[in-house]
C-alpha atoms as one frame of an Amber mdcrd trajectory, in Angstrom:
protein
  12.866  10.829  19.647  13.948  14.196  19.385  11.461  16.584  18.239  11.824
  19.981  15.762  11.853  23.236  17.570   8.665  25.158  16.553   9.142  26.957
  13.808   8.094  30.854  12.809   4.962  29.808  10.605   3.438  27.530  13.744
   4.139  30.193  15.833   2.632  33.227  13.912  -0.396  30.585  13.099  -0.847
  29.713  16.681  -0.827  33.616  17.446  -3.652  34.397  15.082  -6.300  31.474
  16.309  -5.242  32.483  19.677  -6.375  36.219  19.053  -9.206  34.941  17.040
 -10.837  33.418  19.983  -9.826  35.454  22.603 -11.637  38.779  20.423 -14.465
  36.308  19.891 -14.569  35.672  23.617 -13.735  39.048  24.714 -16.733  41.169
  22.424 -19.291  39.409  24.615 -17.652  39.801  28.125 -19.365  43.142  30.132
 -17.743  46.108  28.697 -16.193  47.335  32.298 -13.044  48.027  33.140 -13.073
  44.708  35.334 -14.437  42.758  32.933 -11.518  43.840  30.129  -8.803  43.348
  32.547 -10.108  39.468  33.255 -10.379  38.691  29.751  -7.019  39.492  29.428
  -6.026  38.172  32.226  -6.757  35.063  31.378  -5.887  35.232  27.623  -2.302
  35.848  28.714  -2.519  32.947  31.531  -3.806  30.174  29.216  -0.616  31.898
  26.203   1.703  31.475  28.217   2.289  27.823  28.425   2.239  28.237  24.649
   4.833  30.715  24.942   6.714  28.330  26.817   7.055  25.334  24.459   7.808
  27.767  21.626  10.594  29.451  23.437  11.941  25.957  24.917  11.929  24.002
  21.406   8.861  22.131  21.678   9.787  18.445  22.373  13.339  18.836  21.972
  14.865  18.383  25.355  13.186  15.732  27.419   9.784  16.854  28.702   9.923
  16.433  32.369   7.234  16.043  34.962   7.211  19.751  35.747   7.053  20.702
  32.032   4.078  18.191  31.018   1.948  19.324  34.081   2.817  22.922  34.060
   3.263  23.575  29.955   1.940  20.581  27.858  -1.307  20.318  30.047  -2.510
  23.813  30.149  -2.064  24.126  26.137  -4.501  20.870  25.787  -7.295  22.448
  27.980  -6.443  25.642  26.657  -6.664  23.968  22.951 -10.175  22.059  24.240
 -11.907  24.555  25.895 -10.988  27.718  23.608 -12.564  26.974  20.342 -15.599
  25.751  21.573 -16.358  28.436  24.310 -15.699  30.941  21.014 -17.817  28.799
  19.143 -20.562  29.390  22.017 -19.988  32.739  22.035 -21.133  32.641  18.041
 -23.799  30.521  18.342 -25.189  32.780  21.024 -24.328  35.742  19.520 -26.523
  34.712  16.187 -29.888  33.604  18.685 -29.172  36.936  20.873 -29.368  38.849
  17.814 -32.565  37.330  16.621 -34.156  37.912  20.012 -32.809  41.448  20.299
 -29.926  40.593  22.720 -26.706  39.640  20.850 -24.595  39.991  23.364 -26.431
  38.893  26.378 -27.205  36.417  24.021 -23.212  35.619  23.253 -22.319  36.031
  26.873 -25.077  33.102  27.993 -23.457  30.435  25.172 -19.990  30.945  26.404
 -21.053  30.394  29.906 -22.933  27.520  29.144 -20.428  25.896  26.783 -17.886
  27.009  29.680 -19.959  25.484  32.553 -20.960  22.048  30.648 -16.791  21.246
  29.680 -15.709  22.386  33.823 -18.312  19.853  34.898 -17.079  17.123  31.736
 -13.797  18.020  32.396 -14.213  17.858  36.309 -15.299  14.334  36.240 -13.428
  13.183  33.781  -9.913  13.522  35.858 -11.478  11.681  38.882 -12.617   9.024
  36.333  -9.075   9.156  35.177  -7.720   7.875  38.671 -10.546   5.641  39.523
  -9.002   2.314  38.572 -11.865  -0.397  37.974 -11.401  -4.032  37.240 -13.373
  -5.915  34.882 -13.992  -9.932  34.823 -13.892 -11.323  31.357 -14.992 -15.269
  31.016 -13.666 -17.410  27.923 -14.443 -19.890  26.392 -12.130 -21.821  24.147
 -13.148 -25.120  22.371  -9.988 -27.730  22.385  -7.972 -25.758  25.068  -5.703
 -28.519  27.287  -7.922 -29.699  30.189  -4.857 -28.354  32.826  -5.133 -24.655
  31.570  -8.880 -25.017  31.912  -9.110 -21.941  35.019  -6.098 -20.040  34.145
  -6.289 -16.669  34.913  -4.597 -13.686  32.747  -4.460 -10.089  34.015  -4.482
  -7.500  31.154  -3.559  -3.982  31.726  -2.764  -1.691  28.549  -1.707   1.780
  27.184   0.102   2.821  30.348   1.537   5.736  28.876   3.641   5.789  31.563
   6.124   8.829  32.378   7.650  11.037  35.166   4.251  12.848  35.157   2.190
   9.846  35.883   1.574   9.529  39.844   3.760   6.580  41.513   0.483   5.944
  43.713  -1.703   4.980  40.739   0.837   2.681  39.009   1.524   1.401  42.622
  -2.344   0.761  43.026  -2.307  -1.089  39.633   0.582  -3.513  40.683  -1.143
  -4.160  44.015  -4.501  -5.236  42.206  -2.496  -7.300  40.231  -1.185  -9.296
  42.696  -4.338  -9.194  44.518  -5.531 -10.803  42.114  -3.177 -13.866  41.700
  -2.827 -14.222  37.976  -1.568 -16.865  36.558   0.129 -14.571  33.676   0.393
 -11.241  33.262  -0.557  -9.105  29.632   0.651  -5.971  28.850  -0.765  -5.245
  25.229   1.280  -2.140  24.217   1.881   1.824  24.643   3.846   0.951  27.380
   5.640   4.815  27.700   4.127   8.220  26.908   6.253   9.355  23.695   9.957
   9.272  24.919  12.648   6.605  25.458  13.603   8.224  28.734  10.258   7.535
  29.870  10.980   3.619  29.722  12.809   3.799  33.181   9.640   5.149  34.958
   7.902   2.324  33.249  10.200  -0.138  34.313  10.037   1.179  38.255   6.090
   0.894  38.118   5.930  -2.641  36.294   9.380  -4.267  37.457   8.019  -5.894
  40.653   5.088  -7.824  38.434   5.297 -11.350  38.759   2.975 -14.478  37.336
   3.891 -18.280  37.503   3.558 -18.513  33.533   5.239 -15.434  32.819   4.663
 -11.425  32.310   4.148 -10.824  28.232   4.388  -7.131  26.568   4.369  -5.913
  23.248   5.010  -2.434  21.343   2.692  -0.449  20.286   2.397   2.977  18.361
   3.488   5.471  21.326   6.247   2.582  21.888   7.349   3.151  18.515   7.196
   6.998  18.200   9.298   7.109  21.121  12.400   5.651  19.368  11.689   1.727
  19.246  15.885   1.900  18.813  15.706   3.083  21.814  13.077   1.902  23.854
  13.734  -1.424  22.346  17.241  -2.262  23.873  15.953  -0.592  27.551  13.059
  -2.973  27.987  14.584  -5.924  27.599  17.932  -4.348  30.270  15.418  -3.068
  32.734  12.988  -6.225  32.649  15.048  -9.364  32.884  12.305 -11.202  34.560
   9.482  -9.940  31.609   9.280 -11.383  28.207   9.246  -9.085  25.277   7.178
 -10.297  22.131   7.780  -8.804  18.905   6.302 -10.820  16.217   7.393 -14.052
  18.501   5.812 -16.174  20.642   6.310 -18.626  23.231   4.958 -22.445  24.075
   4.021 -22.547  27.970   3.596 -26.252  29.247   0.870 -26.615  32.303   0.257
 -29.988  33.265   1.903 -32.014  31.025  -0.204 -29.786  28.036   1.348 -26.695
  26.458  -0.671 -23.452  24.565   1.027 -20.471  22.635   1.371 -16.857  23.544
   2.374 -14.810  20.727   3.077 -10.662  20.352   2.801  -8.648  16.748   4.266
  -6.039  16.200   2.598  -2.640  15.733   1.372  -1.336  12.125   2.710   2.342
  13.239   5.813   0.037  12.823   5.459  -0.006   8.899   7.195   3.355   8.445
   9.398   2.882  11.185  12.416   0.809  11.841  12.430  -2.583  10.691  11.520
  -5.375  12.774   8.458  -3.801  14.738   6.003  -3.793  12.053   3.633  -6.592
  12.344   4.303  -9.900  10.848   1.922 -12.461  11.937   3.373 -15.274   9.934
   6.883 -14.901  11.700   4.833 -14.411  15.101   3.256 -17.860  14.899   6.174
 -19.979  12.822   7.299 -21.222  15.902   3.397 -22.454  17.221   3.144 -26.111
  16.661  -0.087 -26.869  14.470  -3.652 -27.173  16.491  -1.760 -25.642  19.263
  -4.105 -23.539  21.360  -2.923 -19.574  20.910  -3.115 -16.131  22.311  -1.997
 -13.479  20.587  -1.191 -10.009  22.366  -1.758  -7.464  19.846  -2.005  -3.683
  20.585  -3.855  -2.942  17.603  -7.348  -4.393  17.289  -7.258  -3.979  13.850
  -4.858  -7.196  13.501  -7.633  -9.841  14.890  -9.178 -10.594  11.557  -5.106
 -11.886  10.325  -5.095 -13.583  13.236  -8.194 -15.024  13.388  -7.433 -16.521
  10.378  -4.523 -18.468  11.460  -6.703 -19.998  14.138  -5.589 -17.548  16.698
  -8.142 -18.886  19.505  -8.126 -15.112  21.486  -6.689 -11.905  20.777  -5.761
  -9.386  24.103  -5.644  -5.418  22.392  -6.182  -2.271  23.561  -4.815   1.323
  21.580  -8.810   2.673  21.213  -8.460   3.717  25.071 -12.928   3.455  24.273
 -12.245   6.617  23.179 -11.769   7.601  27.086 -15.603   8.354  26.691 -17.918
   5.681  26.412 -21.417   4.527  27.428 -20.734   0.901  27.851 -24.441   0.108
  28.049 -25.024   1.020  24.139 -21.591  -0.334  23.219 -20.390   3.284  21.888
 -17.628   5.012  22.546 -16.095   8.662  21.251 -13.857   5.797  19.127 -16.572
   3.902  18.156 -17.512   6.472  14.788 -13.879   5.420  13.711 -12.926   2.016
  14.219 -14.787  -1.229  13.523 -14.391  -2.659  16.624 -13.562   0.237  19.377
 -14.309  -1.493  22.303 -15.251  -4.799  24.601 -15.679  -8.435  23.302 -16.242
  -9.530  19.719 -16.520 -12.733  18.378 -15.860 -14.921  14.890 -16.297 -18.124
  14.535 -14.038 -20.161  16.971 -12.081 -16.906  17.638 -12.422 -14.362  20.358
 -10.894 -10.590  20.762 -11.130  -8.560  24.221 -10.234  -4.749  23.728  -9.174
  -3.024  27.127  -9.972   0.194  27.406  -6.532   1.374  28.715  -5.529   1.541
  32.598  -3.837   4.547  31.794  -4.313   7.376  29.600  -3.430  10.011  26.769
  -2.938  13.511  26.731  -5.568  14.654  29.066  -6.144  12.881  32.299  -9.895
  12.321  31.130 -12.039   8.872  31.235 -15.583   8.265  31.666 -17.703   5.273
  31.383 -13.860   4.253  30.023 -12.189   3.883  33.727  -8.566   2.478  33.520
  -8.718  -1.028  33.543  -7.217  -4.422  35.114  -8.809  -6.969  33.362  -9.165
 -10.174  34.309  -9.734 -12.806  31.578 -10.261 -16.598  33.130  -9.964 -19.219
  30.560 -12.544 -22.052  30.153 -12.763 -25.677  28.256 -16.018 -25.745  26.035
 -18.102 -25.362  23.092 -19.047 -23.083  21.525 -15.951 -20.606  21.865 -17.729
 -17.582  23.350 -16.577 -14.251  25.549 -18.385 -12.351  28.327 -17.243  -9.278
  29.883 -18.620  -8.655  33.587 -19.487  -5.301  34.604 -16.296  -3.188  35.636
 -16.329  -2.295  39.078 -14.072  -0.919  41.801 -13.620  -3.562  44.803 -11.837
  -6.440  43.927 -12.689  -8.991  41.331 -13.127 -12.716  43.237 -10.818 -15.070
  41.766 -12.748 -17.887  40.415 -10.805 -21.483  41.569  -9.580 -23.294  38.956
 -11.556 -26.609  37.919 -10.721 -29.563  35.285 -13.428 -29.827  32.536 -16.197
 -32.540  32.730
């Protein structure tokens, strides 16, 4: 979706916070000649990419791989790391001048602010490209004896684009069909934030296969790219994948049939017509007591859904916040959301939230590493949901066994 060139007010406002931190920065650095010239130095290194953008149009012309890495990038660390090593500066500043030292005191709480976000920062990218895979057992009271076993691989909020490495998203398909699903979940934010990034996501995903199918659904980056656009591309570039917008689809396994149904995506409300979600029209076509998963990107939809009886709902969209302590069940996106992360339960119905198995923005994830889930579906009572501990080697496929 074409973007408006940055105008003179964001420019002149980005100039001022800029100059704002830098002085903040710069009134505690050693007042040498060296030291001056490295402050600037680096002030004009990390405005540059800024520069850039402005000078280009923002998000007008397509944002290659070059420009993300070598433009967009540097202005999100630069937009991380600047306020808060001027906010150390402060902070030290006000203790150095109670002890006598302001600017020793300054100097220390930018280095330490500084030193603390390299390390953060540092492990966060190699989080970022450690892919981990995750068991999840279910448990779904009146699901058809034959599908008791089946296997679904989830992966979710791709983001994929001309920046993202073509090892990685080759690593994910291989663990996918290491795996041997029996179908194949892709719950949403399938491109970064332009149409023209749907042909790098159809190289990386194209080659998926599953005997009952590969299912994906929109969600909000899908629809801020143009859903017009992205839309008409998906379904061109992936004959052999089913796209689910508030549909669904009855798949027969041994003589007994369930129901996989997509929503749409709320960002959808204020966007073109047909992509916002509409549960009713995404389950008219589900016979009643039919056995159903729903693929929703938003979590947020699982109450609606759980109130037509959906048994499970596959989401993703909180990415855990790409910082989570999975232990404590908290993530950075746990403050905001209800449900931010992992398995919840009500009554007979069940909601898994992947973390992502790509990522936004800032190639940053810890204790959130991009996911391949593996959900295996099981005849019983109660309905119940367990997620295994996420780990790197592969997940052993569980054989699939008829109920008692």
């Amino acid at each position: 979706m074409p973007r408006r060139r940055p105008g003179r007010t964001f420019a002149v406002r980005a100039a001022l916070y800029y100059l704002l931190c830098w002085s903040v920065i710069g009134w505690v650095v050693p007042a040498t000649t060296a030291g001056r010239w490295f402050v600037l130095a680096l002030a004009l290194a990390t405005t540059a990419p800024l520069v850039a953008f402005i000078v280009r149009g923002g998000w007008r012309a397509y944002p290659t791989a070059a420009f993300r890495l070598l433009v967009i990038r540097p202005i999100l660390y630069t937009q991380l790391l600047l306020p808060l090593v001027a906010g150390g500066s402060l902070l030290g500043l006000v203790v150095g001048t109670v002890l006598g030292h302001s600017v020793d005191g300054g100097r220390l709480g930018a280095e330490i602010v500084f030193g603390v976000m390299g390390v953060l920062l540092t492990a966060g990218y190699i989080g970022s490209a450690r892919l981990v895979r995750r068991p999840v057992n279910v448990t779904v009271p009146g699901l058809p004896a034959p599908w008791d076993g089946v296997r679904i691989a989830q992966i979710s909020d791709l983001h994929v684009g001309p920046h993202t490495p073509r090892r990685f998203l080759a690593r994910i398909a291989d663990t996918i069909a290491a795996l041997e699903p029996d179908l194949i979940a892709i719950t949403g934010d399938l491109v970064d934030d332009r149409a023209e990034d749907v042909v790098h996501f159809a190289a990386a995903v194209g080659g998926l296969q599953a005997p009952l199918g590969v299912y994906l659904i929109p969600g909000n980056h899908d629809v801020y790219a143009g859903w017009e656009d992205v839309e008409p591309q998906l379904r061109a570039m992936l004959p052999n994948a089913t796209l689910l917008v508030n549909d669904a689809r009855i798949l027969t396994r041994g003589g007994a049939s369930i129901a996989v149904a997509g929503t749409g995506d709320p960002a959808g409300r204020h966007g073109p017509a047909g992509v916002a979600p509409d549960i009713d029209r995404a389950l008219s076509a589900v016979p009643p007591g039919t056995t159903t998963i729903a693929l929703a990107h938003n979590p947020a939809l699982w109450p609606a859904l759980a109130e037509r009886g959906v048994a499970l709902t596959l989401s993703g969209h909180t990415h855990w916040g790409q910082f989570a302590l999975p232990r404590l069940g908290w993530s950075l996106a746990s403050p905001f959301l209800a449900r931010a992360m992992g398995a919840h339960s009500e009554g007979d119905s069940l909601l898994y939230i992947n973390p992502g198995t790509g990522y936004w923005g800032l190639p940053f994830r810890i204790g959130a590493g991009p996911e391949v889930t593996l959900i295996t579906l099981r005849r019983g009572a109660p309905a119940a949901i367990a997620a295994g501990h996420a780990t790197g080697r592969a997940v052993p496929v569980q054989p699939a066994f008829a109920a008692d």
